[in-house]
C-alpha positions as CSV (number, residue, x, y, z in Angstrom):
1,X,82.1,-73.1,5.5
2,X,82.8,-71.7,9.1
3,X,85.0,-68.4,10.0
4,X,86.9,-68.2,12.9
5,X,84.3,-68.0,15.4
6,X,83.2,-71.4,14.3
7,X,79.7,-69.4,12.4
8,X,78.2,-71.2,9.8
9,X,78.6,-68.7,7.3
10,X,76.0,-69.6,4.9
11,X,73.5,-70.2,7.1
12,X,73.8,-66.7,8.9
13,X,73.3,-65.0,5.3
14,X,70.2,-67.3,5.0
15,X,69.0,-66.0,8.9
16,X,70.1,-62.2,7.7
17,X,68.0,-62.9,4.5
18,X,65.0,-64.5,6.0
19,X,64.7,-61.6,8.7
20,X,65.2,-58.9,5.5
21,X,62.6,-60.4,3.9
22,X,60.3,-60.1,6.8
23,X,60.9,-56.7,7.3
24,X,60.1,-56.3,3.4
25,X,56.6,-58.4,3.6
26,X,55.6,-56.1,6.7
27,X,56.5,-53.1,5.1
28,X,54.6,-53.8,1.9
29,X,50.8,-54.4,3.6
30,X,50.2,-50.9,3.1
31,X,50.8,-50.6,-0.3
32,X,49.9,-53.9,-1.7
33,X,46.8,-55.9,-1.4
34,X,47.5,-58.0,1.2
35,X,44.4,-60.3,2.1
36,X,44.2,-59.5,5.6
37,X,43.9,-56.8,8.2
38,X,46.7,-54.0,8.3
39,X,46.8,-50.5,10.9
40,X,48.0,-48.4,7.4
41,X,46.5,-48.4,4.5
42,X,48.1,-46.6,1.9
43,X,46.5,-46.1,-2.3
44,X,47.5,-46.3,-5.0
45,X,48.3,-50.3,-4.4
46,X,51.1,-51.5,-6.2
47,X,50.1,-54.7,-8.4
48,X,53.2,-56.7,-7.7
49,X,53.1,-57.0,-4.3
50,X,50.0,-59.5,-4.5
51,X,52.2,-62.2,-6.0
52,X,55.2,-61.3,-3.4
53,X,53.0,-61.7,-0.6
54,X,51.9,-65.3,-1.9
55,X,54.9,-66.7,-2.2
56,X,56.5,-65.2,0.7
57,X,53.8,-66.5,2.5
58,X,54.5,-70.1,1.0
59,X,57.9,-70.3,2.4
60,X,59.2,-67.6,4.7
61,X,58.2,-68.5,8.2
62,X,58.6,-72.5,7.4
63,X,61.9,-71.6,6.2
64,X,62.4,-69.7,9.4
65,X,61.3,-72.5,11.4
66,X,63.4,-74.9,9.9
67,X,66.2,-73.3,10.7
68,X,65.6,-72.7,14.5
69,X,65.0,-76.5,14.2
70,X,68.9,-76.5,13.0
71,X,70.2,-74.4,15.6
72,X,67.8,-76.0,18.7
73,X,69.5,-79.4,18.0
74,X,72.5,-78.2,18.9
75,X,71.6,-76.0,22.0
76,X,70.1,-79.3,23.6
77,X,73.3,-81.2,22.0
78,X,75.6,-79.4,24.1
79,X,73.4,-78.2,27.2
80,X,72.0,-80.0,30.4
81,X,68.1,-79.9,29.8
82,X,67.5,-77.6,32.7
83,X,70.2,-74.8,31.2
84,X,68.2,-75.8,27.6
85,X,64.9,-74.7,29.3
86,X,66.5,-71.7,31.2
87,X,67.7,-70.7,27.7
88,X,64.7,-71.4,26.1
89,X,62.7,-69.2,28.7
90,X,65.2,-67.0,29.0
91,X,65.7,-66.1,25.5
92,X,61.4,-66.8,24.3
93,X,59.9,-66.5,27.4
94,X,60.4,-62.6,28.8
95,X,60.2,-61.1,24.9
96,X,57.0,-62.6,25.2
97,X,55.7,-61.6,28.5
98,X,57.3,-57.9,27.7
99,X,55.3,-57.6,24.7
100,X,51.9,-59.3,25.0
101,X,51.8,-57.3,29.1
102,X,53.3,-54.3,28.5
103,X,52.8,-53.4,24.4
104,X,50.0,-55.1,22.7
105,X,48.1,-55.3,26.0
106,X,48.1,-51.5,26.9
107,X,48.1,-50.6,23.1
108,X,44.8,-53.1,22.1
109,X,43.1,-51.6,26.0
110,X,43.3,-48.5,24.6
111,X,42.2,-47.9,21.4
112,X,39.4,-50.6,22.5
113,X,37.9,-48.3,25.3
114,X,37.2,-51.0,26.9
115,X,36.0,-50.4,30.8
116,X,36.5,-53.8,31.7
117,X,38.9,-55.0,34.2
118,X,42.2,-54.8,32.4
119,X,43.7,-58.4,33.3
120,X,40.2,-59.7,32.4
121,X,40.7,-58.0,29.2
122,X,44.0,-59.8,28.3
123,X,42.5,-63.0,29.2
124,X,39.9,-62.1,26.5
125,X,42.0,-60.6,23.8
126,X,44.4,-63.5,24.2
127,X,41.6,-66.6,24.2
128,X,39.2,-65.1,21.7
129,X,41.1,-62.4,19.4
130,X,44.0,-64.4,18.5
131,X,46.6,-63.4,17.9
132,X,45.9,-59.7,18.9
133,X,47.9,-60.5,22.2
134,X,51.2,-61.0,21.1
135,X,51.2,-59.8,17.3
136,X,54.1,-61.2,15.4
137,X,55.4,-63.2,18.3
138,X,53.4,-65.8,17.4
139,X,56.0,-67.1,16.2
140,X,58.4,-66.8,19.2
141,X,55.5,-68.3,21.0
142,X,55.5,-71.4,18.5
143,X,58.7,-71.6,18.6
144,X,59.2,-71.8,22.9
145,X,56.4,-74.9,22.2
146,X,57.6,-76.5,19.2
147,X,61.2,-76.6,21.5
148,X,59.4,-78.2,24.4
149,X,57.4,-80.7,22.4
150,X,61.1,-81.4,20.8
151,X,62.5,-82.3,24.2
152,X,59.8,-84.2,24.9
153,X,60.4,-86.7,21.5
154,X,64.0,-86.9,22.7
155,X,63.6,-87.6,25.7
156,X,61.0,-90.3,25.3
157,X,61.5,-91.5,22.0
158,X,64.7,-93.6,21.3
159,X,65.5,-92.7,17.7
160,X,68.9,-95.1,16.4
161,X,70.4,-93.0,14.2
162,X,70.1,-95.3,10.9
163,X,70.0,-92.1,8.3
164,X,72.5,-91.9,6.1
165,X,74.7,-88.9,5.7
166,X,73.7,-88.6,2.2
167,X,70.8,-86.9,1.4
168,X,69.0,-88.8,-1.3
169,X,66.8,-87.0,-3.8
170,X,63.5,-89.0,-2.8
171,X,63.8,-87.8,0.8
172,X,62.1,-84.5,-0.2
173,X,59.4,-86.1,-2.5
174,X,58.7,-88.4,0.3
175,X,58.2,-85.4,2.4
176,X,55.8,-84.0,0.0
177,X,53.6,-87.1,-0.2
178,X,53.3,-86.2,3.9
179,X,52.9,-82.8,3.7
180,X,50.6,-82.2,1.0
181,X,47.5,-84.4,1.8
182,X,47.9,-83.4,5.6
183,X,47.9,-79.9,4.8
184,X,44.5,-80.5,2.6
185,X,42.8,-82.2,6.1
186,X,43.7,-79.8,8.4
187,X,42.6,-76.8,5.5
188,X,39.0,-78.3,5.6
189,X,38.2,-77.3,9.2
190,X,40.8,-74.4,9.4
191,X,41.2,-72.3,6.1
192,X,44.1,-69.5,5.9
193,X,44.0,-66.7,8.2
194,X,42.0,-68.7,10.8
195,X,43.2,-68.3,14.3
196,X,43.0,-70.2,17.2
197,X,44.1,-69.8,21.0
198,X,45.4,-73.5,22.3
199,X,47.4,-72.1,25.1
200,X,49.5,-69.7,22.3
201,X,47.9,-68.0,19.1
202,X,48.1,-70.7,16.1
203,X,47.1,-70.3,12.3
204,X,46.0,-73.9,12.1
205,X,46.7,-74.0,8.2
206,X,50.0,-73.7,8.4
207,X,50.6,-75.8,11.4
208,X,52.0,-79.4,9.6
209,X,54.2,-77.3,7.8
210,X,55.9,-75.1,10.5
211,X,56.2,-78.1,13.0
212,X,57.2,-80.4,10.4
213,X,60.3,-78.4,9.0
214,X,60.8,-77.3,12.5
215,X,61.7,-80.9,13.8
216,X,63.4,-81.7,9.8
217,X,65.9,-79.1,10.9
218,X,66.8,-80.7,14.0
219,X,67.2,-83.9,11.6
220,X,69.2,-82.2,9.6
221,X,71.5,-80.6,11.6
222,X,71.5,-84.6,13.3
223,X,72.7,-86.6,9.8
224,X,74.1,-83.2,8.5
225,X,72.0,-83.1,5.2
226,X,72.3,-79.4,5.2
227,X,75.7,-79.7,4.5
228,X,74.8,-83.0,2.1
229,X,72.4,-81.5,0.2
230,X,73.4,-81.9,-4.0
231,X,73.0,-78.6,-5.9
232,X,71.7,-80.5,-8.8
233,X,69.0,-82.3,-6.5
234,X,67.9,-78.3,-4.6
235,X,67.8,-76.5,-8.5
236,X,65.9,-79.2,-9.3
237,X,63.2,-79.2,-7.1
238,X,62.8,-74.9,-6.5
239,X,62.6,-75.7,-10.7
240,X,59.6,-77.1,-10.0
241,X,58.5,-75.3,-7.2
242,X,58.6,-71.8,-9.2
243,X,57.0,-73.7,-12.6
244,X,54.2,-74.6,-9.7
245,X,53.6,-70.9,-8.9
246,X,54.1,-69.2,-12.3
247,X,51.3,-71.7,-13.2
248,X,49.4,-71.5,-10.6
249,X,46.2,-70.2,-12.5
250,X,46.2,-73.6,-14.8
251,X,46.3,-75.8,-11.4
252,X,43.8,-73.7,-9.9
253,X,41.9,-74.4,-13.0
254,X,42.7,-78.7,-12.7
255,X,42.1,-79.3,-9.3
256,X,40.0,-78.0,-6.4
257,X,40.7,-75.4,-4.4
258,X,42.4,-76.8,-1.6
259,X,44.4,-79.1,-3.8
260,X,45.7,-76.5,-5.6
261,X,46.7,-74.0,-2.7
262,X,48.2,-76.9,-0.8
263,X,50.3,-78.5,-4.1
264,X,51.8,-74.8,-5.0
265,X,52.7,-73.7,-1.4
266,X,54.3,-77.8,-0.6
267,X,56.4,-77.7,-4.0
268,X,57.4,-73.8,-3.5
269,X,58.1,-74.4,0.3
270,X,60.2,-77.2,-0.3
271,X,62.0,-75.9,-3.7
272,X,63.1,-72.5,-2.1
273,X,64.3,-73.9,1.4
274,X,66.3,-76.3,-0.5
275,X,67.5,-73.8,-3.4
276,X,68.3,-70.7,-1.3
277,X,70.4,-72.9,0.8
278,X,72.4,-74.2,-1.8
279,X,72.8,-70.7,-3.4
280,X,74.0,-69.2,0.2
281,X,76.4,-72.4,0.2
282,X,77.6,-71.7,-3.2
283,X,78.0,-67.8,-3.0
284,X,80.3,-68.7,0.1
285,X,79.7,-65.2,0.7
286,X,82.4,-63.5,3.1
287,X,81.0,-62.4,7.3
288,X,81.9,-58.4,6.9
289,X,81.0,-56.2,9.8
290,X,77.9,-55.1,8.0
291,X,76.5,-58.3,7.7
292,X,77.9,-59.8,11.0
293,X,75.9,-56.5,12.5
294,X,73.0,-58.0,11.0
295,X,73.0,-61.8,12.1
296,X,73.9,-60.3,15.7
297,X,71.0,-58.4,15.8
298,X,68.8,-60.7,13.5
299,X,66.5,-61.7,16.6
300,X,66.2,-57.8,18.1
301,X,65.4,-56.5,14.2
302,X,62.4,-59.5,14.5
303,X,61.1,-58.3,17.9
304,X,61.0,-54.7,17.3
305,X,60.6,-54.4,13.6
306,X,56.5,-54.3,13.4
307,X,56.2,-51.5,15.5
308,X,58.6,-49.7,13.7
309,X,57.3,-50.4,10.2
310,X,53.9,-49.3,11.1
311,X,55.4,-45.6,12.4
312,X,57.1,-45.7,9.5
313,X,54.4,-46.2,7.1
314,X,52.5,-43.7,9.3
315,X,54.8,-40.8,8.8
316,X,55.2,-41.7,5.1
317,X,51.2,-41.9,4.7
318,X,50.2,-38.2,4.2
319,X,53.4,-37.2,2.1
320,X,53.7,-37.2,-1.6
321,X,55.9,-40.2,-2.8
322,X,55.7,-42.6,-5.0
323,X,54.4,-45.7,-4.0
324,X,57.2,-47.8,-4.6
325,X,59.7,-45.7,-2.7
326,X,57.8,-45.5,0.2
327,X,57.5,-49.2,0.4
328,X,61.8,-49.3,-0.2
329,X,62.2,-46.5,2.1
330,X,59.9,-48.1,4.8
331,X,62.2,-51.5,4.0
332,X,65.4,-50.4,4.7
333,X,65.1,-47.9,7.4
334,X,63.3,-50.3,9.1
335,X,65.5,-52.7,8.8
336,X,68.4,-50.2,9.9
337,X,66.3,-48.6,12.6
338,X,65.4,-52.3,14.4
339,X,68.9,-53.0,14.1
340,X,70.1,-49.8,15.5
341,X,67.7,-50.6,18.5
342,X,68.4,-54.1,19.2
343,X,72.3,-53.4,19.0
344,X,71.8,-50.2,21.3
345,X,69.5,-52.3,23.9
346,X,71.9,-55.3,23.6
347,X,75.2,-52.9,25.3
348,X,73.0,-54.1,28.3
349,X,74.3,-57.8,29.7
350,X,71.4,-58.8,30.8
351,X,69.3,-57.7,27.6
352,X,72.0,-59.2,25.7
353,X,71.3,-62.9,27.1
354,X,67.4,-62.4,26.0
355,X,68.1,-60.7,22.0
């Protein structure tokens, strides 16, 4: 379904969704027990935010991938490669320059006290403290690669188009027999929450995954499977992927470690991508102006949303709330505030060609 402006409707809910729910996993690492490292820790934890975080974490930025995989197939589709890099730099390259030189530099500098030549110091934080450099552009910076190694296959690797424009129910089991047992391999030498500098900031772990769905949503925007794609065949398979992590305990139980995380994660990855789109398709939910206000600024709310989540949760952090509305407030005003922001910046022309 397309509106006049030739949008695909459904999958600008699923961007608006997907960058939501970003804002919402950000906003709950300081009142949920997270895993990792956070600036604002907040108690009581809630209990429930444990679970969100793992399957958010299963899904979220794979599914974001995926689709930037859908929409780069069709900015090289219908640009000369050198306007296709100039976007590309354009629109990934200054975001992170701006950021990792003149925000997380000067912010990590300081509260570091470091005396040490400050261009020396970036070198350091970027090579051996990743990703401290460029914070949650890690994946803007994965994405500018992933878009350059996919101009790179195109360019050198003849692919006939011999895919059917059906998309047949074994496709995604096939993909799972790929994914799974690659994800266990690369797991033995880099477990979760391992970071590595190889030119950008990369969590290892989830590597096969991200670059994997990346360059299936350039297929699929190629045979059009998104469009192809049976509800029956999508329920089916997020069926399975939600029985995978509501029994997560008895597999964890069955199999080793590894096994286990990389089974769950594959088979809820795969389920939800495939079930949320059909449910956006089906909902054939209408573009208002709200919602148009969103998808425009879908890519500003991404850039500036961490920063303004953490003020957020530092003003909240000595007041008397409940727990749980903090963690909604801190949701949707960051969400509104980011949008605010990026619309505000984007009244500039030449902001507006970078967000």
């Amino acid at each position: 379904m397309k509106n006049d402006n030739n949008r695909i409707v459904y999958i600008d809910f699923i961007k608006v969704f997907l960058t939501c729910l970003v804002v919402a996993h950000h906003s709950g690492q300081a009142y949920g027990n997270t895993g990792g490292v956070w600036l604002v820790s907040h108690t009581p934890k809630v209990g429930y935010l444990k679970p969100f975080f793992f399957f958010n974490a299963a899904y979220m930025m794979g599914f974001y991938f995926f689709i930037a995989g859908f929409f780069t197939y069709y900015s090289l589709n219908n640009k000369p490669i050198r306007s296709y890099l100039m976007d590309r730099f354009r629109r990934l390259g200054i975001p992170l320059l701006f950021f990792a030189l003149l925000i997380f530099g000067p912010l990590h500098y300081m509260l570091s006290n470091s005396e040490s030549n400050y261009f020396y110091f970036l070198w350091d934080l970027h090579f051996n403290h990743p990703p401290l450099s460029l914070g949650h552009l890690w994946f803007v910076a994965s994405l500018l690669a992933f878009s350059l190694l996919y101009l790179l296959i195109v360019k050198w690797v003849k692919m006939e188009n011999r895919f059917s424009e059906a998309f047949k129910w074994w496709y995604a089991l096939l993909y799972l027999l790929f994914l799974i047992p690659i994800t266990i391999w690369v797991r033995n030498y880099y477990p979760i929450d391992h970071w590595v500098t190889w030119i950008i900031p990369i969590e290892v772990a989830h590597l096969p995954q991200y670059l994997s769905l990346f360059l299936l949503g350039a297929l699929f925007n190629k045979t059009k499977w998104l469009h192809a794609i049976q509800p029956a065949v999508a329920f089916s398979y997020m069926f399975v992927g939600l029985l995978s992590f509501f029994f997560k305990d008895a597999i964890y139980q069955a199999l080793p470690k590894l096994w286990s995380e990389a089974i769950i994660e594959s088979f809820l990855c795969v389920g939800l991508c495939l079930g949320f789109i059909s449910i956006f398709k089906i909902a054939s939910f209408k573009m208002n102006m709200f919602f148009k206000f969103l998808s425009d600024n879908a890519y500003g709310i991404y850039l500036f949303r961490l920063l303004i989540v953490i003020g957020l949760q530092m003003m909240l952090l000595d007041i008397e709330l409940d727990t749980n509305l903090k963690f909604v407030m801190v949701t949707i005003s960051g969400i509104l505030i980011s949008a605010a922001l990026s619309f505000i910046l984007r009244k500039n022309k030449l902001i507006r060609k970078i967000i």
